[in-house]
C-alpha positions as CSV (number, residue, x, y, z in Angstrom):
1,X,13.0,-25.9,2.2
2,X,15.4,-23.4,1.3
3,X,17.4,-23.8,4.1
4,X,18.3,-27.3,3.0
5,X,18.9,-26.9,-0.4
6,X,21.4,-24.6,0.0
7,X,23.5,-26.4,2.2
8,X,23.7,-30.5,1.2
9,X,26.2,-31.2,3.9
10,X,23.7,-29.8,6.4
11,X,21.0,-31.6,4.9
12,X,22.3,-35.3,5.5
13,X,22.9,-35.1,8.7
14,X,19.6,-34.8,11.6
15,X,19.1,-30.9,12.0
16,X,17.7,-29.3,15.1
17,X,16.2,-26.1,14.7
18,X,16.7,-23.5,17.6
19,X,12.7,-23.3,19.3
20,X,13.3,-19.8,19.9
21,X,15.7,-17.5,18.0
22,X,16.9,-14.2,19.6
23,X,18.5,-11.4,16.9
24,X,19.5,-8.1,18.4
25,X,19.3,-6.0,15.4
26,X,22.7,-4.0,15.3
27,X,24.4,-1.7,13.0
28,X,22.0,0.3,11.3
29,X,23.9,3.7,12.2
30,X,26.8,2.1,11.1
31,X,25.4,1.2,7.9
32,X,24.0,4.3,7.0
33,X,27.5,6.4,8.1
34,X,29.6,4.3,6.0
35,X,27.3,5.5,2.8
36,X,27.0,8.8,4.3
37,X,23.5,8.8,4.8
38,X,21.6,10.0,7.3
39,X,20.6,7.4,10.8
40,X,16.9,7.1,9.7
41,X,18.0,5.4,6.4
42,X,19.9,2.9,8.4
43,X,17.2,2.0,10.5
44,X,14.3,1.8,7.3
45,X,17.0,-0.3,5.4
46,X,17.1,-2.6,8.9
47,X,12.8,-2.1,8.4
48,X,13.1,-4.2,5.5
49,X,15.1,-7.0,6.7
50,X,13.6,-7.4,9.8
51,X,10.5,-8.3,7.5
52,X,12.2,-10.7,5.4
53,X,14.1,-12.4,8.4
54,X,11.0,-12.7,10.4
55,X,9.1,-14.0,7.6
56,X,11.5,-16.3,6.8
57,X,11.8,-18.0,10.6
58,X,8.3,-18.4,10.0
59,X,8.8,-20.7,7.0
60,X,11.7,-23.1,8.2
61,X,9.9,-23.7,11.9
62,X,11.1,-21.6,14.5
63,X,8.2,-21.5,17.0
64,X,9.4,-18.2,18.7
65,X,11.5,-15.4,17.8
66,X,12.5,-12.4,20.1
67,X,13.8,-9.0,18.3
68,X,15.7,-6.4,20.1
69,X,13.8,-3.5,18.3
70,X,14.6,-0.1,21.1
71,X,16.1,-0.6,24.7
72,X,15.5,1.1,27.6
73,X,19.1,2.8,26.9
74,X,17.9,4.1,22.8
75,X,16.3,7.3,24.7
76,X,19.1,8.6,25.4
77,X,19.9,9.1,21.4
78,X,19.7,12.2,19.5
79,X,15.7,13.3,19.5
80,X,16.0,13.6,15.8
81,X,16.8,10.0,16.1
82,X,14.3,8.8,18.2
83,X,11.1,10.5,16.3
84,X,12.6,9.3,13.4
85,X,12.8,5.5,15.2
86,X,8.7,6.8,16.7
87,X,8.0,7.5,13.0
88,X,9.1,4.4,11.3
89,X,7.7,1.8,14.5
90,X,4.2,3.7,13.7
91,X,4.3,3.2,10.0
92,X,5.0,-0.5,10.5
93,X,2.6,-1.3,13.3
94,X,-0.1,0.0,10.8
95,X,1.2,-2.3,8.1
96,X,1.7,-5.4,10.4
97,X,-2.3,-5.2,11.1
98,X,-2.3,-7.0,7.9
99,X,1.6,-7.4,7.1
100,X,2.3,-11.1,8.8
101,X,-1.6,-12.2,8.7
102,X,-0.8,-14.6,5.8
103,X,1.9,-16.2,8.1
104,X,-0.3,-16.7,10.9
105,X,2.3,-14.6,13.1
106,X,1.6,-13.9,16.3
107,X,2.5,-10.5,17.4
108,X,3.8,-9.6,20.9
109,X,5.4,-6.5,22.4
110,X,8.0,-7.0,25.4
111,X,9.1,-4.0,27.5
112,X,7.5,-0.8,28.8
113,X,4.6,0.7,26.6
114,X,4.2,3.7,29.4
115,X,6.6,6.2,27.4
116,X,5.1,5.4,24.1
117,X,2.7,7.8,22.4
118,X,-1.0,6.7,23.0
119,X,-1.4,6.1,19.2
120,X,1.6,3.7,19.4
121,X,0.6,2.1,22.4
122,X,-3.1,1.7,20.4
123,X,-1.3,0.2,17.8
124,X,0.2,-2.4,19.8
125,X,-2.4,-3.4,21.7
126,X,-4.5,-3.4,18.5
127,X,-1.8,-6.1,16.6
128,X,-1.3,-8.6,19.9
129,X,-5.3,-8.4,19.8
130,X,-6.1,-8.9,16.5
131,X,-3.1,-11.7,15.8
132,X,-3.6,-13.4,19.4
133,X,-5.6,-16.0,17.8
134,X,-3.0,-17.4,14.7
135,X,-1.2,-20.4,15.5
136,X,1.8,-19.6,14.0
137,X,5.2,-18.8,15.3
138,X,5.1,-16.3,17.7
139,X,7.1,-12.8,17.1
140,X,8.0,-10.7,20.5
141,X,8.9,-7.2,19.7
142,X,11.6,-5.9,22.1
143,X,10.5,-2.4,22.2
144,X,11.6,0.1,25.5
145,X,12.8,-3.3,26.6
146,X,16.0,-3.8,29.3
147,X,16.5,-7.1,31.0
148,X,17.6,-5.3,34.1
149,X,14.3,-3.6,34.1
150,X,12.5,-6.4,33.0
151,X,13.9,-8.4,36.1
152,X,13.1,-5.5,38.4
153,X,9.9,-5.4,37.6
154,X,8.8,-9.5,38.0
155,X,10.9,-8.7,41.3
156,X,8.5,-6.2,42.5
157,X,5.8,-8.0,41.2
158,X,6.2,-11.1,43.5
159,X,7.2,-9.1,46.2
160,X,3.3,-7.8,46.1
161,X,2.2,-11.3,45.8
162,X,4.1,-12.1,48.9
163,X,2.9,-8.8,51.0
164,X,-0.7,-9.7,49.8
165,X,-0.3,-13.7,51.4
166,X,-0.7,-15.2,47.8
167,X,3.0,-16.2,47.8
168,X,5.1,-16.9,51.1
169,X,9.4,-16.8,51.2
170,X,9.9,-20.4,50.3
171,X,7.7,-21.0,47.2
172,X,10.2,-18.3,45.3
173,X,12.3,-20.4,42.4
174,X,13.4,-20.1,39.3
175,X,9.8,-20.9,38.1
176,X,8.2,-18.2,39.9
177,X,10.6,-15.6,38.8
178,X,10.1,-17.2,34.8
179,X,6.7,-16.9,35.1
180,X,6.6,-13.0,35.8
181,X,8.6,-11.6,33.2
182,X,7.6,-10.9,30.1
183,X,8.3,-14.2,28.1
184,X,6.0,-16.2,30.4
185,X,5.1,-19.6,28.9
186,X,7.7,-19.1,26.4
187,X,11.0,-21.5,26.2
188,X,14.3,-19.5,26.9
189,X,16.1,-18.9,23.5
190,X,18.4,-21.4,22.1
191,X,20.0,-19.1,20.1
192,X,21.2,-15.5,20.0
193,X,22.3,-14.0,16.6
194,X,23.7,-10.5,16.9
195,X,24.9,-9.0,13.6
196,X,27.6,-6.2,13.6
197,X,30.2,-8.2,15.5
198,X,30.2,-6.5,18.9
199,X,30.5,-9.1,21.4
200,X,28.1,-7.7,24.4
201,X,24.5,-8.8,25.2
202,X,23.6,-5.5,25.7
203,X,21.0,-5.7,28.5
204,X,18.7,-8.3,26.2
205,X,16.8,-11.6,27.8
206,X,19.8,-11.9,30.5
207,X,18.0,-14.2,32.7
208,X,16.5,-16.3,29.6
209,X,20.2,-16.7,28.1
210,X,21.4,-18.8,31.0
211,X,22.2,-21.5,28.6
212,X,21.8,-19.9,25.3
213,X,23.8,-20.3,22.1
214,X,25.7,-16.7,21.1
215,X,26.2,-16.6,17.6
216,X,28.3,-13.1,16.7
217,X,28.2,-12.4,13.2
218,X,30.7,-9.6,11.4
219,X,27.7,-8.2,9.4
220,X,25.8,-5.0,10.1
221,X,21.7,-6.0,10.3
222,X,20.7,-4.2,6.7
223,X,23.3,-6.3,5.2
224,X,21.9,-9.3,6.9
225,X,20.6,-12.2,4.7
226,X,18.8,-15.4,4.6
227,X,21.9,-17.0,4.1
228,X,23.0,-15.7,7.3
229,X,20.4,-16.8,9.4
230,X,21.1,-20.7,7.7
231,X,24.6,-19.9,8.9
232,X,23.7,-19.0,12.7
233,X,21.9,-22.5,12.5
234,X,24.1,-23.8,11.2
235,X,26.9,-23.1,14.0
236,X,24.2,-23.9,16.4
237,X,23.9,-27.5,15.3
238,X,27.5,-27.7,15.7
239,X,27.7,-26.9,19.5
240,X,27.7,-29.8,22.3
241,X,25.1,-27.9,24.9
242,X,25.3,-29.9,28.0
243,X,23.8,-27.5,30.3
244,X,25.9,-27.7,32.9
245,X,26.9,-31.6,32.4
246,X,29.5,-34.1,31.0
């Protein structure tokens, strides 16, 4: 692999891979300021590597990966923005039909369709159908996504359950709560990478992150590499996660 190649002092020692990789993709305005170009370049440049990254988890191992793609919060950017952001999620949802068929990728999307545009929401449902069936690593799409939200809404959910008699008080756990948001089934993430250097979690997988790894990286996402992600992994395998032990 690639991974190992490139870094021999890595590669003679046992290497765990993070099961589940979180990247909140950050810094495309930034990148496309600093060369005086407009926001939408930014985030097609961020297009591109979000292929390549993806594709690229895929080859080393990592079972699940989770991208923070548009938050609950992204509304609230210029419109010019946002179509621009409606525009480019459309032209890749028509590609991934066939884009990460070859990997075996499973596609997911996380967060609230409701505001999307009935093509968009179409397209989604029409790449988690038709990719349901690989048996390859499994890629959630943060889109319209917010923890808080997220968290609300498996609260309301079981609050149904218990008004209806399916659930009563006591059988309410950590379990319960897992099981109703929207990375059911899925192991929590072992490791967050969020380019761009700002240290905040920014409303992303708060309750899955309990005992995550943060990895904070002083690169903005189009400038994001392969090399970068062997770093991340790198500094993961260095940690001591005791979860709360000695």
């Amino acid at each position: 692999m690639a991974f190992l190649k490139r870094n021999k002092k890595v590669s003679e020692e046992p290497r765990i891979l993070p099961k589940h990789i979180g990247i909140i993709m950050d810094g495309n305005g930034r990148w496309a300021k600093k060369r005086k170009l407009p926001r939408s370049a930014g985030h097609n440049a961020g297009g591109k590597v979000f292929r390549t990254i993806t594709r690229y988890c895929s080859d080393i191992g990592i079972k699940y990966l989770t991208v923070y793609a548009f938050s609950t919060e992204n509304w609230k950017r210029p419109k010019e923005e946002v179509d621009a952001l409606m525009k480019l999620f459309k032209d890749y949802l028509e590609e991934a039909l066939t884009d990460f068929k070859e990997d075996s990728i499973v596609v997911r999307f996380i967060g609230d369709k409701t505001p999307f545009s009935d093509d968009l929401k179409a397209l989604m449902i029409e790449n988690e159908e038709g990719s349901k069936d690989r048996n390859g690593m499994v890629l959630n799409i943060a889109m319209n996504y917010g923890s808080r939200d997220e968290i609300v809404r498996a609260v309301k959910n079981i609050s149904e359950r218990v008004k209806n008699g399916e659930y009563d008080i006591d059988s309410i756990d950590e379990d319960l709560i897992s099981d109703n948001l929207y990375t059911a089934g899925q192991p929590d993430p072992d490791l967050i990478i969020r380019p761009s250097g700002e240290y905040r979690i920014s409303n992303f997988l708060l309750w899955q992150s309990a005992y995550t790894e943060f990895v904070i990286m002083n690169k903005l996402w189009p400038d994001f590499k392969k090399e970068d992600l062997d770093e991340a992994i790198n500094i993961f395998n260095k940690r001591n996660r005791r979860f709360g032990g000695v």
